[in-house]
C-alpha positions in Angstrom: 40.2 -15.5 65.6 38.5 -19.0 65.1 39.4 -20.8 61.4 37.1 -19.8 58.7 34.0 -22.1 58.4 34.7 -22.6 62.4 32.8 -20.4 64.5 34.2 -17.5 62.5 33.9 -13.7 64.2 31.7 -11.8 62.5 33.4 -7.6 62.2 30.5 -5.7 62.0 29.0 -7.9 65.4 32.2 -7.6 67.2 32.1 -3.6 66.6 28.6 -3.0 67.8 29.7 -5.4 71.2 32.5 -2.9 71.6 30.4 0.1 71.2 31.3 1.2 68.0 29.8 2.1 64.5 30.8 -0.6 62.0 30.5 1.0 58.7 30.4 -0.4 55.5 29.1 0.9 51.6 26.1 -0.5 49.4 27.1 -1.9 45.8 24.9 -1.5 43.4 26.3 -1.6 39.9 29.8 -2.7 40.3 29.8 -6.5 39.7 33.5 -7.2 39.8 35.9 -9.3 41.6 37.5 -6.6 43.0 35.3 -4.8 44.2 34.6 -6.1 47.7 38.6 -6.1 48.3 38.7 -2.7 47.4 35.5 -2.1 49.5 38.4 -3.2 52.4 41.1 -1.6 51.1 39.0 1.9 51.7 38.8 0.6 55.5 35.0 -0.3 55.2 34.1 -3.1 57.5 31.2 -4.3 55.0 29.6 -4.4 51.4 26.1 -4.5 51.3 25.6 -6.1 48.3 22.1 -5.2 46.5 19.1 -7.6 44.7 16.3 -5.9 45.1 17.0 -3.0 42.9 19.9 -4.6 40.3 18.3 -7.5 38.9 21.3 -9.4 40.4 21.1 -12.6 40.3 22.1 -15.1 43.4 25.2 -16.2 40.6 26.6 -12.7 40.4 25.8 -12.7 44.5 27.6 -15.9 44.7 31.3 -14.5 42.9 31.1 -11.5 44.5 31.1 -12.6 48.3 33.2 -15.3 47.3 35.6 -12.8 46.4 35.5 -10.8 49.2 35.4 -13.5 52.2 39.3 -13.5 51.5 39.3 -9.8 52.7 38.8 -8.1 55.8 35.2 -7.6 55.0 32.3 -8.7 55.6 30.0 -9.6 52.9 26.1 -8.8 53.1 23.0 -9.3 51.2 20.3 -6.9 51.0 17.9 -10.0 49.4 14.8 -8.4 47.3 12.2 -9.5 50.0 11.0 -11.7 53.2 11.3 -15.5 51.7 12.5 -18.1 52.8 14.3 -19.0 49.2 15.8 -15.7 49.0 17.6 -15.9 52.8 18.8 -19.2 53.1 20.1 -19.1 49.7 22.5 -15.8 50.3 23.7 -17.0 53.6 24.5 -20.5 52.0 26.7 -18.7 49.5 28.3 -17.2 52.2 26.9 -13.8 53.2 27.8 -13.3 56.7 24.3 -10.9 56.9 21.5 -10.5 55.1 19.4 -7.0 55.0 15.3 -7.3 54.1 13.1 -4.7 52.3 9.5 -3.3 53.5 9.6 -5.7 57.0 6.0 -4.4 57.6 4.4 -7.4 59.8 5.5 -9.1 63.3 4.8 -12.3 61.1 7.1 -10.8 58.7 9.8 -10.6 61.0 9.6 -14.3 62.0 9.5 -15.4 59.0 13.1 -13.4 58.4 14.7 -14.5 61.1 13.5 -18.4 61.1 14.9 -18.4 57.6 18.5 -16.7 58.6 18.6 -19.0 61.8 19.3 -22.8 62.2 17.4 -24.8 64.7 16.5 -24.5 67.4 15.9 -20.8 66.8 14.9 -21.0 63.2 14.8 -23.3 60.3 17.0 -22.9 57.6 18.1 -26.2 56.2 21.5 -27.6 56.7 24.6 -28.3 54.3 28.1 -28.3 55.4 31.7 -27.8 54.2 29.8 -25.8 51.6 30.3 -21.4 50.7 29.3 -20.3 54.0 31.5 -22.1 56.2 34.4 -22.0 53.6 34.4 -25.5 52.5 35.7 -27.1 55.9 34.9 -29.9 58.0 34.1 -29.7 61.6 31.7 -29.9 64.5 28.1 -29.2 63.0 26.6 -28.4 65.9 28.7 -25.8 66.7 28.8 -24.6 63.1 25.3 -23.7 63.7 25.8 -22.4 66.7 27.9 -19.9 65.5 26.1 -19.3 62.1 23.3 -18.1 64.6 25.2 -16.0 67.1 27.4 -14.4 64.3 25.3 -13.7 61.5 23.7 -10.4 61.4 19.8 -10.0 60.5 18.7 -6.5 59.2 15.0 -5.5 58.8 13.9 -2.3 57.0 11.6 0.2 57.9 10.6 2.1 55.4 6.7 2.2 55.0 4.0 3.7 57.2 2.6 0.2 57.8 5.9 -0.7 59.2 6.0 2.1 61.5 2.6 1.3 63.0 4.0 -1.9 63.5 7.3 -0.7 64.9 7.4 -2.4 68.6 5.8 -5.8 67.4 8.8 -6.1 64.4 11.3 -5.0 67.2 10.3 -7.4 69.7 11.1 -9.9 67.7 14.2 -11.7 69.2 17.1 -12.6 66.3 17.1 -9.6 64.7 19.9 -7.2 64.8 19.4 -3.8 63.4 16.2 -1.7 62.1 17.5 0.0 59.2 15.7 2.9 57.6 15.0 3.4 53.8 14.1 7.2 54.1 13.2 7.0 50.5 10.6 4.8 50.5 9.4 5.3 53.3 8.8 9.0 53.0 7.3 7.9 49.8 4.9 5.7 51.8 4.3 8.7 54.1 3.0 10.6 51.1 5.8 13.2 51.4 8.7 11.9 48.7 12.1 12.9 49.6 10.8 15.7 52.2 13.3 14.7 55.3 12.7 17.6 57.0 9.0 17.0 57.4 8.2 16.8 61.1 6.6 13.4 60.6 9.2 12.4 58.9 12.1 13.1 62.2 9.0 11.8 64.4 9.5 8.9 62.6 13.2 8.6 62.8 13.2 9.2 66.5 10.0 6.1 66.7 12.8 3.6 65.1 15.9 5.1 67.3 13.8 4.8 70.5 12.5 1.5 69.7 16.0 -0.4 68.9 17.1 1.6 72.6 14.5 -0.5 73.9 14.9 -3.9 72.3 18.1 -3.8 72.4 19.0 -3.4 68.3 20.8 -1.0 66.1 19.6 2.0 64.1 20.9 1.5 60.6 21.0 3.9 57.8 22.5 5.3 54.3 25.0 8.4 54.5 25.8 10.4 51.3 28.5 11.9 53.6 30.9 12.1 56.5 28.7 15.3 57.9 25.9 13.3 57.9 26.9 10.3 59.2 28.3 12.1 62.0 24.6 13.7 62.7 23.3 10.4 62.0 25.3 9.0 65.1 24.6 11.8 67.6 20.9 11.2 66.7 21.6 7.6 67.7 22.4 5.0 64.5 25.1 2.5 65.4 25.5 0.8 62.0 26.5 2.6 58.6 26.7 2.3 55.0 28.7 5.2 53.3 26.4 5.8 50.2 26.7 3.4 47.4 29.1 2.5 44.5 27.6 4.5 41.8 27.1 7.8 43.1 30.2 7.7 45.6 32.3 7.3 41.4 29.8 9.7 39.6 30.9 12.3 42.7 34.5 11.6 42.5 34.7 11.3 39.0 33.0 14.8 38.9 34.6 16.2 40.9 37.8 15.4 39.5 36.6 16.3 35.8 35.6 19.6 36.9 38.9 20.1 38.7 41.0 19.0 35.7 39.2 21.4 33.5 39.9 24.8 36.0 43.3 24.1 36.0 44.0 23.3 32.3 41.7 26.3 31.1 44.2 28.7 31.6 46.7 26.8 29.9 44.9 26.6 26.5 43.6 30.5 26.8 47.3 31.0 27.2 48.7 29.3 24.3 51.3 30.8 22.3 
């Protein structure tokens, strides 16, 4: 592996090359230090970290990537929408992807990946020896060669405008992965939360089929190992395992409820 801040390898790039799933978890609530090393201590190949729905701000972004470049992770940005401010500014504090909400336009698109990419493919301004390339000197040129070729560009699909526009936002070249928000975009479809509804897998098979064509990744949210395991015979090549505050509520639930079984007896029992 090249030195950090020199043509690094991205993880989640180098799986999906191999054929593999890279999968990762969404953080939400947890704002610590630790939490992106103990994102890679559970074997997760990245942290999605979240600003469109936590008020984070690119500060908190900042000291939590920071933190976790030092692990085997890699640290993302799901940024709250498609600006130009918003994209350049997470991948100059080092995330190594960015993920963007409601991509509804083929102008939208563009606009996403001109901001992730330097020139000539895009145009996200320059500084060097800075967060993203780990404070290092070295060849610029070939710093932003491999800031395009390894940074990973994620558009969401998750409204019934971006569906109709499904094969324009695919075509366009530099991004990565279609990811769906099944929450929203059910919403959008006017059938909240109803992922059974046969418009609803018609849609789901419309993204698959479309990144088989293009050449992208499906991308998607699973609450568990049974569904992620459907997800990936259906055909999604990139994962996030649920998020931070509902994988602790479950466990911590779980374990309550366990604890309390076993030491009922024991107080019914008393002497």
């Amino acid at each position: 592996m090249a030195a950090m801040g020199q043509g690094r390898e991205n993880k989640v790039k180098r799986i999906l090359r191999d054929g593999g799933v890279p999968i990762g978890t969404m953080v939400f609530e947890f704002s610590t230090a630790g939490i992106g090393r103990i994102a890679a201590a559970a074997g997760a190949d990245f942290a999605m970290f979240d600003m469109e729905h936590t008020g984070w701000s690119v500060e908190t972004i900042r000291g939590l990537i920071a933190a976790s470049r030092a692990a085997d992770l890699e640290p993302m940005v799901r940024v709250p929408a498609a600006q130009y401010t918003f994209i350049a500014r997470a991948l100059d504090v080092g995330a190594r992807g960015i993920m963007v909400p409601m991509v509804e336009t083929e102008d939208q698109a563009r606009t996403i990946v001109e901001s992730a990419k330097y020139p000539p493919q895009g145009r996200r301004g320059t500084c060097f020896a800075v967060a993203h390339d780990d404070y290092l000197d070295g060849d610029i040129a070939e710093k932003m060669r491999s800031a395009n070729a390894e940074g990973v560009v994620i558009a969401q699909i998750e409204s019934a405008r971006g569906l109709e526009n499904l094969e324009r936002i695919a075509a366009v070249g530099g991004i990565d992965v279609l990811w769906i928000g099944h929450f929203d975009l059910t919403t959008s479809m006017g059938i909240p939360g109803q992922f059974d509804d046969p418009r609803y897998v018609d849609a789901v098979e419309r993204v698959i089929d479309a990144c088989r064509r293009h050449g992208l990744h499906a991308g998607f949210m699973a609450k568990s190992p049974e569904e992620g395991e459907a997800l990936v015979r259906k055909g999604f090549r990139i994962l996030a395992y649920w998020g931070d505050l509902w994988i602790y509520r479950q466990a911590l639930s779980q374990g309550v409820s366990a604890l309390r079984e076993r030491i009922g007896p024991l107080l019914r029992h008393r002497p």
